[in-house]
DRENVEXFI-217313 format. One line per field, with one value per residue (C-alpha): residue number from 0; residue in three letters; chain; x, y, z. Coordinates in steps of 0.001 Angstrom, whole numbers, plus 500000, padded with zeros to 6 digits. Example, Ala and Ser with C-alpha at 12.3 -4.5 7.8 and 13.67 -1.06 7.14 Angstrom:
BEGIN
k 0:1
r Ala:Ser
c A:A
px 512300:513670
py 495500:498940
pz 507800:507140
# end
This chain:
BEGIN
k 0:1:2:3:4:5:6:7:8:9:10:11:12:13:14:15:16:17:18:19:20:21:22:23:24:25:26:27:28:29:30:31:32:33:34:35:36:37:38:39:40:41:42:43:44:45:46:47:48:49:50:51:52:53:54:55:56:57:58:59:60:61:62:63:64:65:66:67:68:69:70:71:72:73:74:75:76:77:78:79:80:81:82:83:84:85:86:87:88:89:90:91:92:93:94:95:96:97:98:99:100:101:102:103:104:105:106:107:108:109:110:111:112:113:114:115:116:117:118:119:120:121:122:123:124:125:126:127:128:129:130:131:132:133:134:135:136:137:138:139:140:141:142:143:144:145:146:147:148:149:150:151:152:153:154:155:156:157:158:159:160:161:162:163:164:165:166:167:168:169:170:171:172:173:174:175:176:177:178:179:180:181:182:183:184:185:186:187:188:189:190:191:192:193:194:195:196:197:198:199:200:201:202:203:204:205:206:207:208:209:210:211:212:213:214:215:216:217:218:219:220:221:222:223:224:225:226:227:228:229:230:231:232:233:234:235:236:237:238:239:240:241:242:243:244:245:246:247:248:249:250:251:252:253:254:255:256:257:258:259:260:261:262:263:264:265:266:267:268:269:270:271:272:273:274:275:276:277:278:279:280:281:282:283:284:285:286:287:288:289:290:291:292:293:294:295:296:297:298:299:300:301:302:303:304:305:306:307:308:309:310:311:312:313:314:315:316:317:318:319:320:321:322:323:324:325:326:327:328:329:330:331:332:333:334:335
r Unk:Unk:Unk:Unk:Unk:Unk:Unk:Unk:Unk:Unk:Unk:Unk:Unk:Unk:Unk:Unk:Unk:Unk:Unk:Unk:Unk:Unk:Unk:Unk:Unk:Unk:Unk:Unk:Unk:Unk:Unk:Unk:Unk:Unk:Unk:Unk:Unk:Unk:Unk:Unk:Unk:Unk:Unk:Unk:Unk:Unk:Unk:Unk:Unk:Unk:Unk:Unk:Unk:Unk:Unk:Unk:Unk:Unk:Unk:Unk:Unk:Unk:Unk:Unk:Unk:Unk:Unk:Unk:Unk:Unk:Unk:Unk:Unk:Unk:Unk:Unk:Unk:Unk:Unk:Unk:Unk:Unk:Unk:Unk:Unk:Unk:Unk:Unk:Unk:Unk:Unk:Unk:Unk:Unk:Unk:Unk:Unk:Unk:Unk:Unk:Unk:Unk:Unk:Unk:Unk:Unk:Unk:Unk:Unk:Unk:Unk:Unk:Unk:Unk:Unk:Unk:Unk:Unk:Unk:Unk:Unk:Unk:Unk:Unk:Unk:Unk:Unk:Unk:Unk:Unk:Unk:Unk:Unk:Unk:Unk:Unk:Unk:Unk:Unk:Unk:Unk:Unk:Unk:Unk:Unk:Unk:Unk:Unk:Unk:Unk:Unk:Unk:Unk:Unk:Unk:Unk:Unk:Unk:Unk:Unk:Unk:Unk:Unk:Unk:Unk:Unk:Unk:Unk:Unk:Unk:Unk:Unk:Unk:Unk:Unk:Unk:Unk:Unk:Unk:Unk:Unk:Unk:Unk:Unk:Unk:Unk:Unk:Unk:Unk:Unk:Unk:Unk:Unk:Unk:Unk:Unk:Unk:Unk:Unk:Unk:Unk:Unk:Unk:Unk:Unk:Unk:Unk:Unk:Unk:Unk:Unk:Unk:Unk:Unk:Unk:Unk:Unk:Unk:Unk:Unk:Unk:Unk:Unk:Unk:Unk:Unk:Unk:Unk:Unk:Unk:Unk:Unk:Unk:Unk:Unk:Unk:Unk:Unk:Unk:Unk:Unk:Unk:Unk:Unk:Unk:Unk:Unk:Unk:Unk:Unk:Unk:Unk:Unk:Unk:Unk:Unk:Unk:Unk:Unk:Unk:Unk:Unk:Unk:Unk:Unk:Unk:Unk:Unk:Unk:Unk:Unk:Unk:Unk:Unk:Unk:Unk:Unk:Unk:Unk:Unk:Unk:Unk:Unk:Unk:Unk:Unk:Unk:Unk:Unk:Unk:Unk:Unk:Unk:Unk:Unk:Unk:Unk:Unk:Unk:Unk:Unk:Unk:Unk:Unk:Unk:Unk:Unk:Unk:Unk:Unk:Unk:Unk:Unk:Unk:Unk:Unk:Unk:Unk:Unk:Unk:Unk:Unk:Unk:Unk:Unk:Unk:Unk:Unk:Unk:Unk:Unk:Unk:Unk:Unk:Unk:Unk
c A:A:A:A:A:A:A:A:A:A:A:A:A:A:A:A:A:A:A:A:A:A:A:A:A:A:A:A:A:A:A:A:A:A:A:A:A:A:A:A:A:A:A:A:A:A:A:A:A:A:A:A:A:A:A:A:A:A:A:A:A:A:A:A:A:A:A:A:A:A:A:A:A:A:A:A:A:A:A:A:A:A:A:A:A:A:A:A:A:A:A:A:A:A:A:A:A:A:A:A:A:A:A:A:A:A:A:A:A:A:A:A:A:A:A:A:A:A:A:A:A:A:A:A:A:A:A:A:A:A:A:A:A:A:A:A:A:A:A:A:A:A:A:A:A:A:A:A:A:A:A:A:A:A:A:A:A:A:A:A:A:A:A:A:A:A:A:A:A:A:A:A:A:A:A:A:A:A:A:A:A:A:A:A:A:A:A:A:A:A:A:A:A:A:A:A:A:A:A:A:A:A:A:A:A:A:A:A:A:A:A:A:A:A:A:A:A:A:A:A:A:A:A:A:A:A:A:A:A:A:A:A:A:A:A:A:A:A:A:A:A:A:A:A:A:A:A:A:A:A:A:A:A:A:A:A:A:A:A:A:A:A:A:A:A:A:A:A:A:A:A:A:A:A:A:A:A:A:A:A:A:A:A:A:A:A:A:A:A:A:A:A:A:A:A:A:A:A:A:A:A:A:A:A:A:A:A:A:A:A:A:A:A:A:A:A:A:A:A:A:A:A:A:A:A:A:A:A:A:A:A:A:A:A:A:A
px 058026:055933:053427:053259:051075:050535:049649:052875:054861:053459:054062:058198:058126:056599:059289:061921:061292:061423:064754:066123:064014:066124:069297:069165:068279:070876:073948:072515:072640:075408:077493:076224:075638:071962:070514:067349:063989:065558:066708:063779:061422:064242:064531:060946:060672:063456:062007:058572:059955:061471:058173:060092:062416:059877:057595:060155:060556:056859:056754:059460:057870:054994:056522:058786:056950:053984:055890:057291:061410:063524:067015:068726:066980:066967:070430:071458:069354:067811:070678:073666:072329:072250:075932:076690:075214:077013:080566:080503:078943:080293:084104:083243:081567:084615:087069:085238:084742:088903:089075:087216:089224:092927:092455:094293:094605:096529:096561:097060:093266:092404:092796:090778:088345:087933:087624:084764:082999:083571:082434:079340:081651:080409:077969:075503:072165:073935:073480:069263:070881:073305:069614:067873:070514:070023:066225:066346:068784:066563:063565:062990:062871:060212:058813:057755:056339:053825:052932:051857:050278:047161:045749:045295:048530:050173:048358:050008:053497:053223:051838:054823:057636:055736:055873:059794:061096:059576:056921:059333:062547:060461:059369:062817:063936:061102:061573:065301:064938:066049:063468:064654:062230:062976:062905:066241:064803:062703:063782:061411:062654:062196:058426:058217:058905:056654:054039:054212:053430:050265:048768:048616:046757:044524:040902:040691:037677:035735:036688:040405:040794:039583:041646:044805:044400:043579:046802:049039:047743:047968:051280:052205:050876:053186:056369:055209:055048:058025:060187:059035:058588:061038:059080:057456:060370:058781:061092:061818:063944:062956:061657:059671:056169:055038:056703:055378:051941:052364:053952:051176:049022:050492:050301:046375:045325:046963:046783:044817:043580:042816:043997:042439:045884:046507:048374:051506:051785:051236:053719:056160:055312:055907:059379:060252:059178:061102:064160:063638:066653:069314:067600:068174:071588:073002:071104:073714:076432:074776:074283:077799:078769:076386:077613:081255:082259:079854:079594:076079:074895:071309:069420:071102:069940:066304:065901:062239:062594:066087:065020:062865:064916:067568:064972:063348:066632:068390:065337:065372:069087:069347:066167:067924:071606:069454:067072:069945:072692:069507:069911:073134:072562:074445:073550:069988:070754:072286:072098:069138
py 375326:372471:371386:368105:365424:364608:361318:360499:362412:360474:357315:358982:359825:356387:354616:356590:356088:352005:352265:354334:351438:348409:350263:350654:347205:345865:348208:347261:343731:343814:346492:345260:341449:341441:338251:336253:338320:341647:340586:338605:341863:343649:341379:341169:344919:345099:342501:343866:346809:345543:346821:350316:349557:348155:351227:353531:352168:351919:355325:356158:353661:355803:358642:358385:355850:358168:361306:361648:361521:360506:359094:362346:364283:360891:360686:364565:365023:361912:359411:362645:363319:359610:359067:362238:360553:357795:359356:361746:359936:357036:358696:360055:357160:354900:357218:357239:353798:353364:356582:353931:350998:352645:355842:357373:359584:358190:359642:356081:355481:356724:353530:351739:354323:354181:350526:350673:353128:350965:347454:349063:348030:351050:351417:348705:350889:352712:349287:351020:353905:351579:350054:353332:354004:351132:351594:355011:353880:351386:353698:355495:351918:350662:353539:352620:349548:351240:353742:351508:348443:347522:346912:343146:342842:345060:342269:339992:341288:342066:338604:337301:339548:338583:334631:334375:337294:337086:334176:331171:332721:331865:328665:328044:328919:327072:323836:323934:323073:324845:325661:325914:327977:331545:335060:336416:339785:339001:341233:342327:345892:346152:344529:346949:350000:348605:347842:351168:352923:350371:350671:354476:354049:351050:351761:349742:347596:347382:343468:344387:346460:344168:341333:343448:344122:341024:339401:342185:341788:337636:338707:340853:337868:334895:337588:338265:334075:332802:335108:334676:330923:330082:326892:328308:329577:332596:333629:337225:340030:342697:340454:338211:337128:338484:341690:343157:342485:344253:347767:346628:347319:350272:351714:351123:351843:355555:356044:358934:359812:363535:364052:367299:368359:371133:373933:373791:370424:369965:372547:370431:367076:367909:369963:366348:364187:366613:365814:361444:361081:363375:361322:358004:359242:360899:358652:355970:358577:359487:355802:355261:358479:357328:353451:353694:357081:358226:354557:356035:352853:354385:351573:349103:350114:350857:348976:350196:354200:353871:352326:355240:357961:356949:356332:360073:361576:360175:361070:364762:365045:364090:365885:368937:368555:367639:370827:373179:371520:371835:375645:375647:376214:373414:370603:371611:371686:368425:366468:366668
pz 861634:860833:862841:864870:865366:869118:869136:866882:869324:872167:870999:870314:874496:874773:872967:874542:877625:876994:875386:878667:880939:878276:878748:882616:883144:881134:882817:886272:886235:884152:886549:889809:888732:890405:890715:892174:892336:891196:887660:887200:887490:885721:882595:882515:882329:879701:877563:877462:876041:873352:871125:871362:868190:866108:866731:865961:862879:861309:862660:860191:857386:858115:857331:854596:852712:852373:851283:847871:848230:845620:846065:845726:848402:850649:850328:850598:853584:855473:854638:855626:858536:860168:858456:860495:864217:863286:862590:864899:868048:867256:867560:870495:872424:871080:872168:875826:875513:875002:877778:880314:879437:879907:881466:878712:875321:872797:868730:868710:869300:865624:863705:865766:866470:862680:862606:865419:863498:859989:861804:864229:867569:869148:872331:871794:871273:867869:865754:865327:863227:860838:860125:859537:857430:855628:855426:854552:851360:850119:850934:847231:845710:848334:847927:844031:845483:848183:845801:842897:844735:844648:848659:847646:846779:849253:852364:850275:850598:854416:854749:853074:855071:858869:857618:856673:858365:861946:862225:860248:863069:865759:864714:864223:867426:869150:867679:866860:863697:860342:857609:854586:852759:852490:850725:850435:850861:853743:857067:859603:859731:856057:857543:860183:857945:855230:857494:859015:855777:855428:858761:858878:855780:856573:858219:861201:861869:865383:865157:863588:866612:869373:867523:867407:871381:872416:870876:872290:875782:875330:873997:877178:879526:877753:877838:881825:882559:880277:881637:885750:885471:883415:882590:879174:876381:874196:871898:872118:870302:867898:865556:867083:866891:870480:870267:866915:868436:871457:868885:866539:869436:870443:867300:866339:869614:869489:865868:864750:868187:869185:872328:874773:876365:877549:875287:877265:877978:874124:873446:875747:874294:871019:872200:873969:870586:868215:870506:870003:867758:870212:873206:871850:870664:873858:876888:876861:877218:880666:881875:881114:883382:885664:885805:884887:885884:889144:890355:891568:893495:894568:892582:894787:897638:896248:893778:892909:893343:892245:888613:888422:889447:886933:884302:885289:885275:882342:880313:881642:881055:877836:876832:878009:876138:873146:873259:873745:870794:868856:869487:867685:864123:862678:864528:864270:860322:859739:863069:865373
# end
């Protein structure tokens, strides 16, 4: 068994946990149509965890970019396994989702199972692994790149990726207009997972690191007032300006850190990070039971312990059906 890093494994929980928060928020307002002060707290909540995605994926630039994996191995391994998720979960979730709608089993279902499966029409949160896949594809010929540049030239890249794939949106979307200068293979995932592989690598300044933090938290305070007020429009999504400072953030300020824990609350963090993939995978199936199926209305009525109960609970569950299908040889193998 190889060993794990903590801190990476922290940051994992850390990003899990925001995707469960995102999730929550969005099936409560959109099950129980909450409106006025509730959803405002709520949206701001889900849209200041929107870093989540963006760290997940410069931990995986990180991580792959830095190893030496050529396209077979990427492809037998890395690339089966997400197929795998995909085909697998993503039958399953369709055929629930079709189970919800009609309250019925049909053989019928398969073609369009297929066809959900083929166009990414699945349970909104499995779009993240069609773009891993896609990452991890493209990741032996990036690799090349990151391996053979020179660090002058490497800024030079990342510069150019953050201007037409995230800043040059924004400005777009602020202004309403429509730039026409672009790099057809600018995309801020490809950034993010680029960028990932660079910023493990990249010695940190005092001044780099005070910079870095003080844009995240002005960051954090323009999501927190356009989103109350109403009166100040901040772009945000996964590729916007504000949120890859706050995960840029995030990242520096745990990156490399020893941390003193205990050895059996390291021995369970690292137990919880190793699980990430199976959480992010299987949560939504529990919200669903919990939304669509239970109607458990608990968050209505307290909407403050109720948000964390589910969040607590959801978490736990899934960390549990993902630690014990890990057990079982095959899925361990090729899935989780």
């Amino acid at each position: 068994m190889k060993k794990r890093i903590v801190w990476v494994d922290i940051l994992r929980i850390i990003g899990m946990i925001c995707v469960i928060m995102m999730h929550i928020v969005g099936n409560t307002i959109n099950t129980f149509h909450i409106a006025g002060n509730t959803q405002t707290i709520y949206n701001t909540i889900a849209l200041l965890c929107y870093f989540s995605i963006p760290l997940f994926i410069m931990l995986s630039g990180m991580y792959f970019l830095n190893k030496d994996i050529g396209f077979s191995l990427m492809l037998k391994k890395y690339c089966k396994r997400i197929l795998l998720i995909i085909l697998i979960f993503g039958a399953a979730f369709s055929s629930l989702e079709l189970y919800f709608e009609t309250r019925s089993v049909s053989i019928d279902y398969i073609p369009k199972i297929l066809k959900n499966i083929l166009t990414g029409n699945l349970w909104a949160h499995m779009w993240y692994l069609y773009i891993i896949l896609g990452l991890y594809i493209i990741t032996p010929f990036l690799r090349i790149i990151t391996k053979n540049i020179k660090e002058k030239d490497y800024k030079y890249f990342l510069i150019l990726l953050f201007i037409f794939s995230i800043l040059i949106p924004d400005i777009q979307s602020i202004f309403n207009i429509n730039v026409a200068f672009t790099i057809p293979i600018a995309s801020a995932f490809v950034f993010y997972y680029i960028y990932g592989a660079y910023i493990i690598n990249h010695k940190f300044s005092f001044w780099e690191t005070c910079l870095s933090v003080f844009l995240g938290i002005a960051s954090i305070i323009l999501i927190i007032i356009g989103s109350i007020t109403k009166t100040l429009y901040i772009p945000i999504s996964y590729s916007s300006t504000t949120i890859f400072l706050v995960a840029n953030m995030i990242f520096i300020l745990f990156k490399n850190k020893e941390f003193k824990i205990p050895k059996k609350l390291q021995v369970f963090i690292s137990s919880l990070g190793s699980c990430s993939l199976g959480i992010y995978v299987i949560h939504q199936f529990f919200i669903n039971i919990v939304y669509k199926l239970l109607k458990f209305k608990f968050i209505l009525t307290s909407p403050f312990w109720g948000f964390i109960l589910y969040v607590v609970l959801i978490l736990g569950i899934s960390y549990m059906t993902t630690y014990l299908l890990k057990k079982i040889p095959f899925i361990n193998k090729y899935i989780f």
